[in-house]
N, CA, C and O of each residue as an XYZ file, in Angstrom:
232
protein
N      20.771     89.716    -85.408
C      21.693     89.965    -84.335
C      21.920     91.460    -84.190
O      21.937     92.280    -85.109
N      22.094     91.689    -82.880
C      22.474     93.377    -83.094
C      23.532     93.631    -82.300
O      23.936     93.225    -81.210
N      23.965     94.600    -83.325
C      25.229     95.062    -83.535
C      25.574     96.414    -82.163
O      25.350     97.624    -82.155
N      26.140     95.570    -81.233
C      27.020     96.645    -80.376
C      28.324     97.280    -79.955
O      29.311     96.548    -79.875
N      28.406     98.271    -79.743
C      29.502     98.475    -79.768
C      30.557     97.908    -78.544
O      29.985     97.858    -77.455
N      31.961     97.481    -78.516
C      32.616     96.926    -77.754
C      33.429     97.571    -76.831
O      34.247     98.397    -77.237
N      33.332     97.331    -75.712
C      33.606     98.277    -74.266
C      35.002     98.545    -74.517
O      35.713     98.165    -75.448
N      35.223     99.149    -73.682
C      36.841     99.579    -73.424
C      37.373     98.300    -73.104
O      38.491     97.953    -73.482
N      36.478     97.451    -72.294
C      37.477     96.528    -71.501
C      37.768     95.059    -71.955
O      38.731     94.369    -71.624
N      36.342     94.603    -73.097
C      36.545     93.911    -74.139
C      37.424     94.037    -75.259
O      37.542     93.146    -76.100
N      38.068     95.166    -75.293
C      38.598     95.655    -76.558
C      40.584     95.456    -75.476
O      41.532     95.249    -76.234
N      40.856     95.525    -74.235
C      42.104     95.455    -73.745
C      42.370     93.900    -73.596
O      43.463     93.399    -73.859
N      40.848     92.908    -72.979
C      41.155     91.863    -73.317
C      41.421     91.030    -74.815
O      42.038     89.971    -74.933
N      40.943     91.616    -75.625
C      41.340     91.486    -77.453
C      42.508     91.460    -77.605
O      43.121     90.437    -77.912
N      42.993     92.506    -77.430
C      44.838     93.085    -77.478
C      45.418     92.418    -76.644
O      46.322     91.753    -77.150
N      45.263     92.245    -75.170
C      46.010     91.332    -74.369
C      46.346     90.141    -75.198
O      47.466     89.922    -75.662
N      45.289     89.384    -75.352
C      45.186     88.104    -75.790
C      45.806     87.434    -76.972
O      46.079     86.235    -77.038
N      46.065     88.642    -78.217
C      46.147     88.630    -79.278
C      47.925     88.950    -79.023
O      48.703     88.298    -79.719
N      48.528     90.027    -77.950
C      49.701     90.157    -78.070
C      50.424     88.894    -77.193
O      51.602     88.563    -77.332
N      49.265     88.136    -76.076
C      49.764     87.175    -75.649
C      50.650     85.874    -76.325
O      51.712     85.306    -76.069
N      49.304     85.724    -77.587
C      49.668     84.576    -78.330
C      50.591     84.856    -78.976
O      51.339     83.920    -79.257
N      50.958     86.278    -79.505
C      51.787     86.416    -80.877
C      52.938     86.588    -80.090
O      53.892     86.723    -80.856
N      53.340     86.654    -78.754
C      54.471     86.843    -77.798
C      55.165     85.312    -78.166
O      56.113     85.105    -78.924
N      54.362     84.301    -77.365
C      54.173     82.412    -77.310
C      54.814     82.070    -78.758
O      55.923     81.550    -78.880
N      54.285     82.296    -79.439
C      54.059     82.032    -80.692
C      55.805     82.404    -81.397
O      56.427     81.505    -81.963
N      56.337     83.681    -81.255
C      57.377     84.041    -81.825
C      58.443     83.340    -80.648
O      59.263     82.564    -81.140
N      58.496     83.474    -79.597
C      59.546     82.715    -78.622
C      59.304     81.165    -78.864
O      60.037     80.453    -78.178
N      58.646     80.670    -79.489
C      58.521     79.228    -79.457
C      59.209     79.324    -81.449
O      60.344     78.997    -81.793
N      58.869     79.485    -81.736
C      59.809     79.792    -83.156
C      61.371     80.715    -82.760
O      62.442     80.363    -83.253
N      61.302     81.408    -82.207
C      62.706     82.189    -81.843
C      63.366     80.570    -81.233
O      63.935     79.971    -82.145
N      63.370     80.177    -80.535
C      63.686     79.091    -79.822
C      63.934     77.913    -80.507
O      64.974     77.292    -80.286
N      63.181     77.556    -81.245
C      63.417     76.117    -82.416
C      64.134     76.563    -83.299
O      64.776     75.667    -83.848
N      64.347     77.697    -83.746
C      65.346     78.139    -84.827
C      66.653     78.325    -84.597
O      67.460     78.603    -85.484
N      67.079     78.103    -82.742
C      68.543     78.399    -82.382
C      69.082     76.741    -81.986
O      70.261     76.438    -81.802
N      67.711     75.627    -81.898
C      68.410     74.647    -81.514
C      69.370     73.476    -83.006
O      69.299     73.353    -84.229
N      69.761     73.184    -82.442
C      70.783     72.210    -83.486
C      70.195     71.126    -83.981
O      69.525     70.463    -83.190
N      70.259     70.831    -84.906
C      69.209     70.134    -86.069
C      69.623     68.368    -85.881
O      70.243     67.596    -86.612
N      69.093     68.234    -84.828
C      69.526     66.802    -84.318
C      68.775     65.809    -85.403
O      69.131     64.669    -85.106
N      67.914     65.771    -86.499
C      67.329     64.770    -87.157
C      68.223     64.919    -88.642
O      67.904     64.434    -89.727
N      69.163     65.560    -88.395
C      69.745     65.670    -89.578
C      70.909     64.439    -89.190
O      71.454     64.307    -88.095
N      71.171     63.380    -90.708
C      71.508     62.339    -90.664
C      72.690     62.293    -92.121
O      72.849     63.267    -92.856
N      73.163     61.425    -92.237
C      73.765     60.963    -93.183
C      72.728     60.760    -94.248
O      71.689     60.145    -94.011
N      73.005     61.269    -95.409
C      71.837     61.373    -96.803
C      71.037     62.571    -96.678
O      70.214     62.778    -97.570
N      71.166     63.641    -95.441
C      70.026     65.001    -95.776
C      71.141     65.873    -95.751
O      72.279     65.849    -95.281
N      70.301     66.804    -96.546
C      70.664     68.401    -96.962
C      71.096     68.796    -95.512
O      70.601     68.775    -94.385
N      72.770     69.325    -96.362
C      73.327     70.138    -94.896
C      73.725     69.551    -93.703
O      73.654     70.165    -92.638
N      74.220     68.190    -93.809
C      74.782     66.461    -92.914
C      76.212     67.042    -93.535
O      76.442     67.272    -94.722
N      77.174     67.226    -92.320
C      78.435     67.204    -92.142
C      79.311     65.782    -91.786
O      79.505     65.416    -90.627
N      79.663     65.258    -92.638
C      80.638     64.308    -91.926
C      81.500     64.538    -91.067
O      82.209     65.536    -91.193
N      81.625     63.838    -90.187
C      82.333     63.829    -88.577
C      83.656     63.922    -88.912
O      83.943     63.236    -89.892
N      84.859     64.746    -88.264
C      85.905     64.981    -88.988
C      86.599     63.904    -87.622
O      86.050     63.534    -86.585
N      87.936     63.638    -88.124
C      88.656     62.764    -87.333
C      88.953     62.740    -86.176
O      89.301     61.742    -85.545
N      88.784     64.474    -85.545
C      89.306     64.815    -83.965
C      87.566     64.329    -83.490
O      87.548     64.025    -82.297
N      86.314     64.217    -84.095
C      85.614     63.535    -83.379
C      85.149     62.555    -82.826
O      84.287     62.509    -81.949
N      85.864     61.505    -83.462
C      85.621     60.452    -84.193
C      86.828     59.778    -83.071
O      87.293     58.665    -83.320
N      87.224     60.455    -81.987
C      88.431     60.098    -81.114
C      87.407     59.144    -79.922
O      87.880     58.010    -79.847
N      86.512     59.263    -79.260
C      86.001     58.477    -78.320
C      85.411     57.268    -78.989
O      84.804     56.597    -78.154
N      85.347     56.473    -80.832
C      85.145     56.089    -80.525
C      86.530     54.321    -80.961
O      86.345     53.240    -80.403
C-alpha cells in the first residue's frame, strides 16, 4: 500500500467528525446525568421512602 500524505481537506473532515461525535456523545451523557433516576425502587441503593406530605393523593 502506499503511503500518502492527507490533504488539508481530509484532515478538516477528520476533526469535524471526530469533534462532531465527541460534541453527541458528551450532551447525551451531560443529559442522562441530570435526569431523575426513575428505575430506582424500593430495595436499591439511594431509594428514599416517600415521606407523608406525599403520600397525600393517595
Amino acid at each position: 500500500m502506499s503511503q500518502r500524505k492527507k490533504s488539508k481537506i481530509e484532515w478538516i473532515i477528520i476533526i469535524s467528525l471526530t469533534l462532531l461525535f465527541a460534541s453527541v456523545w458528551l450532551l447525551a451523557h451531560w443529559n442522562l446525568s441530570r435526569q431523575p433516576p426513575y428505575h430506582k425502587g424500593p430495595g436499591s441503593p439511594g431509594y428514599q421512602e416517600p415521606t407523608a406530605s406525599q403520600k397525600k393523593g393517595e
